[in-house]
C-alpha positions in Angstrom: 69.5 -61.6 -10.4 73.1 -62.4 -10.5 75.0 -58.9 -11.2 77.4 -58.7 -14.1 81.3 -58.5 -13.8 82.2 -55.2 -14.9 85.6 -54.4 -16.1 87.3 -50.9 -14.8 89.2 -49.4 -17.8 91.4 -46.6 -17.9 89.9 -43.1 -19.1 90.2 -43.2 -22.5 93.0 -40.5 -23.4 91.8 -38.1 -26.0 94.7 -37.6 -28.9 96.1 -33.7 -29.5 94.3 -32.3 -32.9 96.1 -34.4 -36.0 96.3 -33.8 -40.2 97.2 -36.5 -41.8 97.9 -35.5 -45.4 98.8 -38.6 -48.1 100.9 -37.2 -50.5 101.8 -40.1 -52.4 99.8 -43.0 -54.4 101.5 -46.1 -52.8 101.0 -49.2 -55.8 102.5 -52.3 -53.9 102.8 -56.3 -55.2 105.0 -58.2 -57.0 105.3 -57.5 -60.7 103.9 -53.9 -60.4 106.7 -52.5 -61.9 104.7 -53.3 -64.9 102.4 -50.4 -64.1 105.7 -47.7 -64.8 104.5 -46.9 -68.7 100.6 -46.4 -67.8 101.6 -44.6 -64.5 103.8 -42.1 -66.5 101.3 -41.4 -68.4 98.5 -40.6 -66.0 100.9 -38.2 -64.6 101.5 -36.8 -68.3 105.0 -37.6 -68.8 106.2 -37.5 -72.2 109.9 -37.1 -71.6 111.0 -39.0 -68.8 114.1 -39.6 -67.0 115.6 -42.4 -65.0 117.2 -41.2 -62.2 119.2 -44.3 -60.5 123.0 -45.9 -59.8 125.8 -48.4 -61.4 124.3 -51.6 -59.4 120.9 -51.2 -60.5 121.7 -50.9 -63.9 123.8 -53.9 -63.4 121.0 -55.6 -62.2 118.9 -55.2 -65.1 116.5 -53.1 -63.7 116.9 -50.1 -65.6 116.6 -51.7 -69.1 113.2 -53.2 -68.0 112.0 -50.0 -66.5 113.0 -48.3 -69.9 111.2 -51.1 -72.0 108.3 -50.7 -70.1 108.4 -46.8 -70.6 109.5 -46.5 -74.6 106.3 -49.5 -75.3 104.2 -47.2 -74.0 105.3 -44.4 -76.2 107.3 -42.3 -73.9 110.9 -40.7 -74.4 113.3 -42.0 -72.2 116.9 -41.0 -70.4 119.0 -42.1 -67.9 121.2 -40.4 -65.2 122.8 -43.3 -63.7 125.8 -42.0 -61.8 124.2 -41.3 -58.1 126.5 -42.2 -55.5 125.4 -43.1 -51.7 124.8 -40.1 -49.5 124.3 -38.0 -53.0 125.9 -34.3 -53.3 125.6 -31.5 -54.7 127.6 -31.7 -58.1 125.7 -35.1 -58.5 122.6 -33.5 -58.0 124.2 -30.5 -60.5 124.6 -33.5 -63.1 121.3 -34.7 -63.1 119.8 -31.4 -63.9 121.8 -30.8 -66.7 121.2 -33.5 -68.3 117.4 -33.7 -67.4 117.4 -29.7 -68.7 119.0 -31.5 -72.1 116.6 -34.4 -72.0 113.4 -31.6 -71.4 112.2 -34.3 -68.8 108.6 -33.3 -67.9 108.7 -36.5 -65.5 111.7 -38.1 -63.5 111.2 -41.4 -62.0 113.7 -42.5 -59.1 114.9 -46.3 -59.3 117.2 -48.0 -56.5 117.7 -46.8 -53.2 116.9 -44.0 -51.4 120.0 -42.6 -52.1 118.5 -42.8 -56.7 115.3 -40.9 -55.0 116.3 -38.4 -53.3 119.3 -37.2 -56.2 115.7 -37.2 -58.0 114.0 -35.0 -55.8 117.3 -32.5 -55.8 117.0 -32.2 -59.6 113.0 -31.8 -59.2 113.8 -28.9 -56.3 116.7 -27.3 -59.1 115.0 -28.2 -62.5 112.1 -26.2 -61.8 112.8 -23.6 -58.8 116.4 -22.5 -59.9 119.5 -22.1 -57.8 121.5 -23.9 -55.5 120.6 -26.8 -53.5 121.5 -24.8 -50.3 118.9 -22.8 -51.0 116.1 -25.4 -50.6 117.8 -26.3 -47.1 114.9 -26.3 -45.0 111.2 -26.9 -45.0 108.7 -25.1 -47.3 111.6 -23.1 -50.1 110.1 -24.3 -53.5 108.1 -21.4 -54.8 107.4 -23.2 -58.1 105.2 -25.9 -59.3 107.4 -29.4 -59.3 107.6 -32.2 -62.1 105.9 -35.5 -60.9 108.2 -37.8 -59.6 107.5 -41.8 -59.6 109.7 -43.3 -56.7 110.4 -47.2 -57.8 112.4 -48.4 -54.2 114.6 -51.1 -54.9 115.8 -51.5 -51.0 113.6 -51.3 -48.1 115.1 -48.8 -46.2 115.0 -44.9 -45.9 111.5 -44.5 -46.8 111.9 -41.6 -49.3 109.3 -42.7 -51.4 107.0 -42.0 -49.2 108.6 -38.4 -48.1 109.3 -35.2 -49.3 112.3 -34.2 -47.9 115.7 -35.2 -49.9 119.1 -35.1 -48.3 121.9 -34.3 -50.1 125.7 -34.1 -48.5 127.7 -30.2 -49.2 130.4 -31.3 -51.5 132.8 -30.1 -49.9 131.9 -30.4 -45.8 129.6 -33.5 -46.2 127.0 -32.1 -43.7 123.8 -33.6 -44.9 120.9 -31.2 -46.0 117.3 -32.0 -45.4 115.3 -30.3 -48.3 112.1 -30.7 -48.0 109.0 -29.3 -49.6 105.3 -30.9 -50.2 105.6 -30.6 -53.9 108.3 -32.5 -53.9 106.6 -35.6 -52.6 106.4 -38.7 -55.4 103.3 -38.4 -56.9 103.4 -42.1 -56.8 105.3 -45.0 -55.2 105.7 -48.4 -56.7 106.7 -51.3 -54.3 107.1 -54.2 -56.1 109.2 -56.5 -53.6 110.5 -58.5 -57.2 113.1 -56.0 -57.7 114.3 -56.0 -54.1 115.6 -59.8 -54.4 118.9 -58.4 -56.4 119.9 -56.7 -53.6 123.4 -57.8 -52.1 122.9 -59.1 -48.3 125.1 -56.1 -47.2 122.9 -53.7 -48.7 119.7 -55.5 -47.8 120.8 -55.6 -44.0 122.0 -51.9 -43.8 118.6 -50.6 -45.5 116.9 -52.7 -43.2 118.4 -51.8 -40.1 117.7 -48.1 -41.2 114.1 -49.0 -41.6 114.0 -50.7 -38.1 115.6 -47.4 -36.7 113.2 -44.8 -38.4 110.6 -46.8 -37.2 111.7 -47.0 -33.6 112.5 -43.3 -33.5 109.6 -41.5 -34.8 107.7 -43.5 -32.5 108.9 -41.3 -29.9 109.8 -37.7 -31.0 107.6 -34.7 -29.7 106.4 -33.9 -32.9 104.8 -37.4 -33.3 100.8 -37.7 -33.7 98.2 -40.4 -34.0 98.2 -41.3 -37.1 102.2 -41.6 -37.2 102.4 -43.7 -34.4 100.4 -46.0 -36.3 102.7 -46.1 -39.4 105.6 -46.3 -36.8 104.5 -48.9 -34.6 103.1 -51.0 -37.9 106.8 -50.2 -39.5 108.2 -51.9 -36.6 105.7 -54.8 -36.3 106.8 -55.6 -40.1 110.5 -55.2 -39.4 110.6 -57.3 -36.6 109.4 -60.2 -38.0 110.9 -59.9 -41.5 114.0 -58.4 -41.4 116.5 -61.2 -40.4 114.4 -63.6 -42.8 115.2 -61.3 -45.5 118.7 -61.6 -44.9 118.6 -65.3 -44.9 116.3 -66.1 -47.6 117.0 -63.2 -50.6 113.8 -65.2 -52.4 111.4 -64.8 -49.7 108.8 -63.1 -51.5 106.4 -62.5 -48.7 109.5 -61.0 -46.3 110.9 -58.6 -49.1 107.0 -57.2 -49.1 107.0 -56.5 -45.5 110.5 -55.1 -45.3 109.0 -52.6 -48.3 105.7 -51.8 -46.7 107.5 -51.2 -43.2 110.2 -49.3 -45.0 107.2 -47.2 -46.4 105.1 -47.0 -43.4 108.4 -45.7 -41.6 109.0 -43.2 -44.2 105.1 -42.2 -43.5 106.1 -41.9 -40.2 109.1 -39.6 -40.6 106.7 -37.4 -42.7 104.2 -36.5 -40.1 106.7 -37.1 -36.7 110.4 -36.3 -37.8 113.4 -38.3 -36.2 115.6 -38.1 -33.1 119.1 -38.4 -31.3 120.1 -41.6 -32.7 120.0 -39.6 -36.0 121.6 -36.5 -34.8 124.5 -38.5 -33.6 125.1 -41.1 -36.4 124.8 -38.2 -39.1 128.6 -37.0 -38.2 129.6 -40.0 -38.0 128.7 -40.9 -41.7 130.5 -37.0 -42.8 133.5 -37.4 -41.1 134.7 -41.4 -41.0 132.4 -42.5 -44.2 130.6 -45.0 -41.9 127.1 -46.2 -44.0 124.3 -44.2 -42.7 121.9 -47.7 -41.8 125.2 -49.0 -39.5 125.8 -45.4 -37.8 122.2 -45.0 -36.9 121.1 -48.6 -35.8 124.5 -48.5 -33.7 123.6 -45.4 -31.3 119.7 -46.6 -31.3 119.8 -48.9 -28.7 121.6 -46.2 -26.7 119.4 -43.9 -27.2 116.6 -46.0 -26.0 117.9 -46.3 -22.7 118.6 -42.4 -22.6 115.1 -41.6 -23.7 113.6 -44.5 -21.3 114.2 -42.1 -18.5 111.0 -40.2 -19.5 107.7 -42.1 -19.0 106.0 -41.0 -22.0 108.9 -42.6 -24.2 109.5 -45.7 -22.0 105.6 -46.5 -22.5 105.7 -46.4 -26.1 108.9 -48.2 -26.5 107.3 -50.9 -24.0 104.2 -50.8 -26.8 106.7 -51.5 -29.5 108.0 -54.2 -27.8 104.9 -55.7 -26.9 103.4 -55.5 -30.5 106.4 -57.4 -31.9 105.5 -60.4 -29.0 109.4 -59.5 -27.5 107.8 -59.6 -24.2 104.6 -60.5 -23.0 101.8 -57.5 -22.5 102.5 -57.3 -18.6 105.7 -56.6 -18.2 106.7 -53.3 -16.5 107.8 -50.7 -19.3 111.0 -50.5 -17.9 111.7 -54.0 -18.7 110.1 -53.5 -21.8 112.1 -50.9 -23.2 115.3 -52.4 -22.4 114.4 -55.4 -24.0 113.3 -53.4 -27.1 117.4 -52.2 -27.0 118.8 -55.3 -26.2 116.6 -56.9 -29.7 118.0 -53.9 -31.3 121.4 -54.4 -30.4 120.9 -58.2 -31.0 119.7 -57.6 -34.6 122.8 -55.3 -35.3 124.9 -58.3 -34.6 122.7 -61.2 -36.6 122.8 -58.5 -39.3 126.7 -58.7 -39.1 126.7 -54.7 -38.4 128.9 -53.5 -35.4 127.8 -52.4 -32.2 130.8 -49.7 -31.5 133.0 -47.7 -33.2 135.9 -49.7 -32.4 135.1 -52.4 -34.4 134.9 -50.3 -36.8 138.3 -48.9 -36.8 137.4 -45.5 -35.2 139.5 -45.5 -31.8 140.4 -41.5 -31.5 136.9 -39.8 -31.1 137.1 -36.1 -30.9 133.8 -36.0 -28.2 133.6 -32.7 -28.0 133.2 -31.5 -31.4 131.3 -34.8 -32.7 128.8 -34.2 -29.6 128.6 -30.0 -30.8 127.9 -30.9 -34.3 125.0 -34.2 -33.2 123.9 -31.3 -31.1 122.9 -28.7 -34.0 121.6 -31.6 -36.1 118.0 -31.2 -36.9 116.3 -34.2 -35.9 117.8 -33.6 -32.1 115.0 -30.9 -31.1 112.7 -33.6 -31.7 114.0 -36.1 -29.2 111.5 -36.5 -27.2 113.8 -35.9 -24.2 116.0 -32.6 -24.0 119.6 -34.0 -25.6 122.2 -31.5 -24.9 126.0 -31.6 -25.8 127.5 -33.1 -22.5 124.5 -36.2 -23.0 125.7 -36.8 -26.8 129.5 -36.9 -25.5 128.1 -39.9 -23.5 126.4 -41.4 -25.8 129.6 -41.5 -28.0 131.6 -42.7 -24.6 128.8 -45.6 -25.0 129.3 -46.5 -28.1 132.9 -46.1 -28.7 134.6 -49.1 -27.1 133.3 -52.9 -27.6 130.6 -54.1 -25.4 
């Protein structure tokens, strides 16, 4: 008898315990907006309000989603004066007039930045007190209204979280409030509304989605099941993104760049972010540069600082793989810095910059940028140790052209 070729395998690696909790009803296709009337009312709304921005109402999306809500018999309001990177008095507007309105149901249209003000009310309107108090994970002592998230960029993945962040007025530092009740109790991705969106706005959402998917790929908190939003996030993103920005009307592009954008934000949920985050957040508080451009500027950077660990190097060598940048057997060092160099590479077809200087930003004050990156959040998550002295050269990096 002729014997058969075996195969050797690796040992099958056996995955660290893992919860995966779905907080959120995810309703995706084109036209599902439609659903917004019957989906209010299975949450028992009867008073709604619209919590968005100037642009979408602009682009007509507001009026349809109010159509849609006063046919089915629903009371309706609108605070439409969220501003990108939302604070606290806009956050202190909403709730007034959602306390005027008696909203028993908000629903957040636009971007993430029409969400998460939506989220702040929810955290205020029914728990009391200041959004600083909510800074954090786990404050909200009180039941929260439902919340239908209605995405009309594909980019931070709030609809899918429940954290909000929302900028002190008066420093800027970004909060991260976060609480399970104040998840969406449903998400609707309808790709139709995303084809309004101006170029610039469609490639900075989308280079944030391609960084939250990169980064929670990689942070010690990740598990299982985020890896496989993240790596599926990225898979979407690669192939999509730049097709988005060349064809607006590209129906079946605009629905991956939503479900990546969704799966990242699934991600972030169940793995947190990183040191690309930590650094880019000063850089939005204290020279106004837009949140997507900050973070997909120090990703690739931080790639190469995290592809000094094997653990990370591997999986960024997996993402790599998955999105065909290089073929299965090359060396995860080559892999991983070909997974920065695409980054980078999309920065520029996305017209974003790849240093501060072309920016405008010549004087960097290191030290205190790298201190501040340094007691961000997301930085105990890297998945390697980031201390000051590495963020001051990540900045150096980053700061003159390439």
């Amino acid at each position: 008898m002729t014997p058969v070729a075996t195969q050797t395998c690796a040992p099958a690696i056996i995955p660290e315990p893992a919860t995966l909790t779905l907080r959120t009803e995810i309703v995706f296709g084109a036209g599902e907006i439609a659903q917004l009337g019957h989906l209010a009312h299975r949450c028992g709304g009867n008073r709604v309000l619209i919590v968005t921005d100037p642009g979408i109402v602009r682009a007509g999306h507001v009026q349809r989603a109010e159509d849609i809500l006063l046919d089915c018999g629903l009371a309706v309001a609108r605070y439409d004066r969220v501003v990108e990177n939302p604070t606290t008095s806009v956050v202190d507007q909403c709730v007034a007039l959602a306390r005027s309105h008696q909203a028993d149901l908000l629903v957040g249209l636009g971007g993430g930045s029409s969400i998460d003000t939506a989220k702040g009310c929810n955290f205020l309107l029914t728990g009391g007190g200041r959004m600083e108090d909510y800074w954090g994970r786990g404050k909200a002592t009180r039941p929260m209204l439902p919340l239908i998230a209605v995405p009309t960029t594909a980019g931070t993945g709030s609809e899918c979280q429940s954290y909000a962040l929302i900028s002190q007025e008066a420093t800027h530092a970004k909060m991260a409030c976060g609480d399970p009740k104040a998840a969406p109790r449903v998400a609707i991705l309808d790709p139709e509304l995303t084809r309004t969106q101006p170029r610039a706005v469609a490639a900075a959402t989308g280079l944030d989605a391609l960084s939250h998917a990169v980064e929670s790929a990689v942070t010690t908190a990740r598990n299982p099941f985020s890896q496989l939003f993240s790596r599926e996030a990225f898979r979407r993103c690669s192939r999509s993104f730049l097709g988005v920005l060349a064809d607006s009307d590209d129906i079946d592009a605009l629905g991956d760049m939503l479900l990546a954008a969704a799966f990242a934000g699934l991600a972030i949920e169940n793995s947190m972010l990183g040191a690309a985050h930590a650094a880019a957040n000063p850089l939005t508080a204290r020279f106004g540069i837009m949140h997507g451009q900050a973070v997909a500027m120090m990703l690739p950077h931080v790639v190469r600082f995290n592809s000094q660990i094997d653990n990370a190097c591997r999986i960024y060598a997996e993402l790599a793989t998955d999105a065909c940048l290089v073929p299965a057997d090359t060396d995860p060092i080559s892999a991983a810095e070909s997974l920065a160099a695409f980054l980078e590479s999309t920065l520029r077809a996305a017209d974003g910059a790849v240093s501060l200087a072309d920016l405008g930003v010549y004087e960097l004050p290191l030290e205190s940028l790298a201190e501040e990156a340094a007691r961000q959040w997301t930085a105990r998550f890297n998945p390697r140790p980031v201390a000051i002295d590495d963020f001051i050269d990540i900045y150096r990096q980053v700061s003159a052209p390439a």
